[in-house]
C-alpha positions, -999 to 999 in steps of 0.1 A, spaced: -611 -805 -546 -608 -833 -521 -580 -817 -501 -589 -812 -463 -585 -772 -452 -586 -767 -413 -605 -735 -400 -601 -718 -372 -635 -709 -359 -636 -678 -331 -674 -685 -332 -675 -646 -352 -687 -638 -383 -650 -636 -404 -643 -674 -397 -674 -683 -402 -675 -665 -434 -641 -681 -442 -658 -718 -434 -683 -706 -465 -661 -693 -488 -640 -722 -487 -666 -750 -487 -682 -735 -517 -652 -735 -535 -650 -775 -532 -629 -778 -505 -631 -803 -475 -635 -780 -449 -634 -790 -409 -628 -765 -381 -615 -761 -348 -630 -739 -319 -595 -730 -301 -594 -724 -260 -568 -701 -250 -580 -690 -217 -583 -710 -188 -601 -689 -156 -636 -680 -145 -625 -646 -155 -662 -627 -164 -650 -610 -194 -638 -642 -213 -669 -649 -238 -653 -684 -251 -688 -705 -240 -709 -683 -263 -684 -679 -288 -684 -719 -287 -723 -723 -290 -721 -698 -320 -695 -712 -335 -712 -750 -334 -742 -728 -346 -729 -720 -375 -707 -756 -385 -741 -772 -380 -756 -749 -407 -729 -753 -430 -728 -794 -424 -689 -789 -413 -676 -809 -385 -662 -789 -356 -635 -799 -329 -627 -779 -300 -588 -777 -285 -575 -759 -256 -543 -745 -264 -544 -726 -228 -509 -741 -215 -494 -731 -249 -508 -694 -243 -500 -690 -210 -461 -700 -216 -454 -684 -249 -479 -653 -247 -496 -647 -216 -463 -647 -194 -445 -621 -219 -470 -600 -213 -474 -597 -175 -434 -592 -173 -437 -566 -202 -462 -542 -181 -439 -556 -151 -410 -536 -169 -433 -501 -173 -438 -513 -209 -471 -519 -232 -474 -551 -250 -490 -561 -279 -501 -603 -269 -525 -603 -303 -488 -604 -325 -474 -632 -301 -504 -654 -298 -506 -651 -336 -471 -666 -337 -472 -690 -314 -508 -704 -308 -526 -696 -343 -501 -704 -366 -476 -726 -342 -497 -748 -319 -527 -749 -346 -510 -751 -381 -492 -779 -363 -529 -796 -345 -543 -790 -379 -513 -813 -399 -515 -835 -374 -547 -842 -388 -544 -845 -423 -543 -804 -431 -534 -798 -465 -541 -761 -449 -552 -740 -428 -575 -711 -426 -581 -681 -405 -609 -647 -408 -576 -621 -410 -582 -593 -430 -547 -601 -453 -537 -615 -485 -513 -640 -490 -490 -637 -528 -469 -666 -542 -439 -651 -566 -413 -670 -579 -416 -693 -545 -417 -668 -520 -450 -659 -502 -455 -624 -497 -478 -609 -471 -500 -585 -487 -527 -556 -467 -564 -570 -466 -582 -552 -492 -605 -532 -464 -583 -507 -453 -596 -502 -422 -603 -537 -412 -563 -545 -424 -545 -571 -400 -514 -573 -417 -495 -553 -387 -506 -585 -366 -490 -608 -387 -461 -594 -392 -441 -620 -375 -451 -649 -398 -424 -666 -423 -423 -690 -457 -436 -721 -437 -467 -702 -414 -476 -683 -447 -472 -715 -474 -496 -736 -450 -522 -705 -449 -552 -693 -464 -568 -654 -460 -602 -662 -478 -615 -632 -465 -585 -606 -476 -595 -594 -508 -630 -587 -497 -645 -559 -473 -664 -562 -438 -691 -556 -453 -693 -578 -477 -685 -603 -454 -712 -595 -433 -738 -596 -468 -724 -629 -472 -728 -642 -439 -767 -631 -437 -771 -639 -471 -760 -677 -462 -784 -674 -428 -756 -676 -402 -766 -666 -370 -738 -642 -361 -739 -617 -394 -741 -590 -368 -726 -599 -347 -700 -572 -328 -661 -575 -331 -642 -586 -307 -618 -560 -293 -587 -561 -268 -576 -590 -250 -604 -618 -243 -589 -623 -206 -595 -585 -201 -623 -576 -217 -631 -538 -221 -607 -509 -205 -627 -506 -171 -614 -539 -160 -579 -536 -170 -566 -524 -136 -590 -553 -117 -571 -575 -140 -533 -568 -136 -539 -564 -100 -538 -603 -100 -506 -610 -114 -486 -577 -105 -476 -563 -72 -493 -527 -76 -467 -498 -64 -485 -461 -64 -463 -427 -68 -463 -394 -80 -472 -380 -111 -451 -350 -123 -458 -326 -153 -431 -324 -179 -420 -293 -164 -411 -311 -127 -442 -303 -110 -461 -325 -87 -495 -328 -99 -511 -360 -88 -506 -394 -77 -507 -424 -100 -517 -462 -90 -487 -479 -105 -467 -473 -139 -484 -503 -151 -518 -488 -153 -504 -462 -183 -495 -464 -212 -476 -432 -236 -498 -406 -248 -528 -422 -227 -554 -394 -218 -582 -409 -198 -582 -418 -165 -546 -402 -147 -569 -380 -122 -553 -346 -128 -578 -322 -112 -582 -286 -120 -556 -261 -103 -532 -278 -128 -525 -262 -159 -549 -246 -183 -588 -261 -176 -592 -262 -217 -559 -287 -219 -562 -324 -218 -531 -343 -197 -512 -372 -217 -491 -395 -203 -453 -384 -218 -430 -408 -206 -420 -431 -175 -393 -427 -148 -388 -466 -140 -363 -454 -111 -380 -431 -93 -416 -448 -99 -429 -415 -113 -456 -407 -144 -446 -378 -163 -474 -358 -181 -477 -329 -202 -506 -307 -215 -526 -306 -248 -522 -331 -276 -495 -312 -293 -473 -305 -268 -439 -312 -284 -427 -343 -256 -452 -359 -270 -440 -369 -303 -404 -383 -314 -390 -384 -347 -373 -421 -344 -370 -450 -324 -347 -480 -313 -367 -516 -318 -350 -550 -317 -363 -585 -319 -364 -577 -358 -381 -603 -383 -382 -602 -422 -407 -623 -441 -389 -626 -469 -350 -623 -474 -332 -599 -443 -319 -566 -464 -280 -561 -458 -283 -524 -454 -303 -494 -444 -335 -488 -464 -350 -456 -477 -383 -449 -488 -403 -476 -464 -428 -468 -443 -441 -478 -408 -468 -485 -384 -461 -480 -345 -499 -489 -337 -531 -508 -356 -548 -493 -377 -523 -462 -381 -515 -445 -418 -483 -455 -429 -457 -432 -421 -428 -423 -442 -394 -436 -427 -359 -446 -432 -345 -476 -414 -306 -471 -405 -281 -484 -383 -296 -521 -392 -282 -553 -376 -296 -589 -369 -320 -579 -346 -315 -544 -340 -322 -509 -363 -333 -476 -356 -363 -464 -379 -359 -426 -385 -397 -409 -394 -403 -382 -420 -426 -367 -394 -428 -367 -355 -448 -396 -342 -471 -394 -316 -470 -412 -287 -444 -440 -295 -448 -471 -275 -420 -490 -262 -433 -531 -257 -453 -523 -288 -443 -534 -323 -434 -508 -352 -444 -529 -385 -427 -517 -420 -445 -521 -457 -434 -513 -493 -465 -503 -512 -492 -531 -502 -468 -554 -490 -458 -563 -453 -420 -568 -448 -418 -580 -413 -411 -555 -380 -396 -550 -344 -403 -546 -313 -399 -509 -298 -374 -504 -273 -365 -468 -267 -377 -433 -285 -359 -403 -293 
């Protein structure tokens, strides 16, 4: 094959793995570092992610470009999310920057350079049927990315490749040492690059959002605390709300139930199965389909509200343009407005929504 397939190279094992696969096959195969992060923030890694991934196109003889894509991440994605926690709500930026940096602002780079293709390390499959492409779970059930691609359509998914989808972690990992790349063991990546692990997430916000303490009050009214700003928490969130003993029953956990945006005040309640803690439906909007929009409620789907969840049973009703309501066959934990509740048939990925309210 002589026709040119773009990667995007993080500098971690499942591009690079992707880069292999892919040359081997007989394609021509070039890749691109991408630089979405501008800042002298500590916890962004993207010079050693660089070095390894020059590391490894230097092993593998593939030419490697680097392009900063910062500007288009700070309009489209990193701005949605600062007003999102502004609002009380929790964000998801990994579905957003996969929409509009990944396969947006790189799908069009890569054309621009002759891109027959492009290429990524998500743990998804991509199926062709009767001209449709269908997005399809990554074989590895518990490496599955599907929920963060739910917002691609027919032209993201038509100019795409998943080399790594029907294979598991690791396998990928095998392949990678077997082939004598550097970073076969190399650790994951995991939450946002900008804000690196949970210990520096209130350091971060702190920056960009005016911080306004209150109270904290258990589900019953009660005082119990003081909180450091409703942007700090998220639903059902257990660690760190400072609830110190006199409150409840030692033995009990706290969760964070829900939000008063009015009166600036956290609501908690005790013990994971206290019943404020889980809803049977929700109210999303900002719906997308992958394939063809359905004209009326559905029955037997099921839904995600968070990575890496089970599917859960469901019923989607009251379904417009860009509203529905998704009814579950069980009370969910911990539902999320800001965060995205993604809906499958079987194996297959139908698009999702943005949750808005929980009831």
């Amino acid at each position: 094959m002589s026709d040119t397939v773009i990667v995007g190279m993080s500098g971690g094992v499942d591009s690079s793995v992707t880069a292999k696969i892919l040359k081997d096959l007989g394609y021509n195969v070039e890749c691109v570092f991408m630089k979405n992060w501008e800042g002298d923030d500590k916890n962004c890694n993207s010079e050693e992610d660089y070095k390894d991934a020059l590391s490894v196109c230097d092993h593998l003889d593939l030419p490697l470009r680097s392009v900063n894509f910062s500007n288009e991440y700070w309009d489209n994605v990193f701005k949605h999310f600062i007003d999102e926690y502004a609002r009380g709500r929790t964000p998801n930026p990994d579905v957003l920057c996969n929409r509009e940096v990944k396969f947006k602002a790189f799908l069009d780079y890569a054309f621009d350079l002759g891109a027959v293709k492009i290429a990524t390390g998500h743990y998804a499959q991509i199926n062709e049927s009767e001209d449709e492409f269908h997005l399809l779970k990554g074989l590895d059930k518990n490496k599955d990315q599907s929920y963060f691609l739910y917002l691609l359509g027919q032209n993201e998914l038509s100019k795409s490749l998943f080399p790594i989808g029907d294979i598991d972690k690791v396998k990928v990992r095998k392949i990678a040492e077997n082939s004598g790349l550097i970073n076969y063991a190399k650790k994951d990546s995991t939450g946002v690059c900008f804000i690196g692990e949970q210990q520096f997430f209130k350091e971060f916000l702190k920056k960009y959002i005016p911080v306004k303490p209150g109270l904290i009050q258990t589900i019953d009214g009660k005082i119990c605390g003081e909180h450091d700003g409703l942007m700090y928490y998220t639903m059902g969130q257990r660690k760190g709300l400072g609830i110190g003993g006199g409150h409840g029953f030692k033995e009990a956990p706290w969760f964070v139930a829900d939000k008063d945006l009015d009166n600036n005040i956290l609501i908690v309640a005790q013990g994971h199965d206290h019943p404020s803690l889980f809803h049977h439906g929700l109210e999303a909007d900002q719906i997308h389909w992958i394939n063809e929009a359905p004209t009326n409620s559905l029955e037997n789907i099921s839904a995600k509200i968070r990575y890496r969840q089970d599917d859960q049973s469901c019923r989607i009703t009251e379904l417009s343009k860009n509203n529905c309501k998704v009814i579950f066959n069980e009370p969910q934990f911990a539902i999320t407005p800001g965060q995205s509740v993604v809906f499958y048939i079987d194996n297959k990925c139908m698009g999702g929504a943005i949750i808005d309210k929980r009831f």
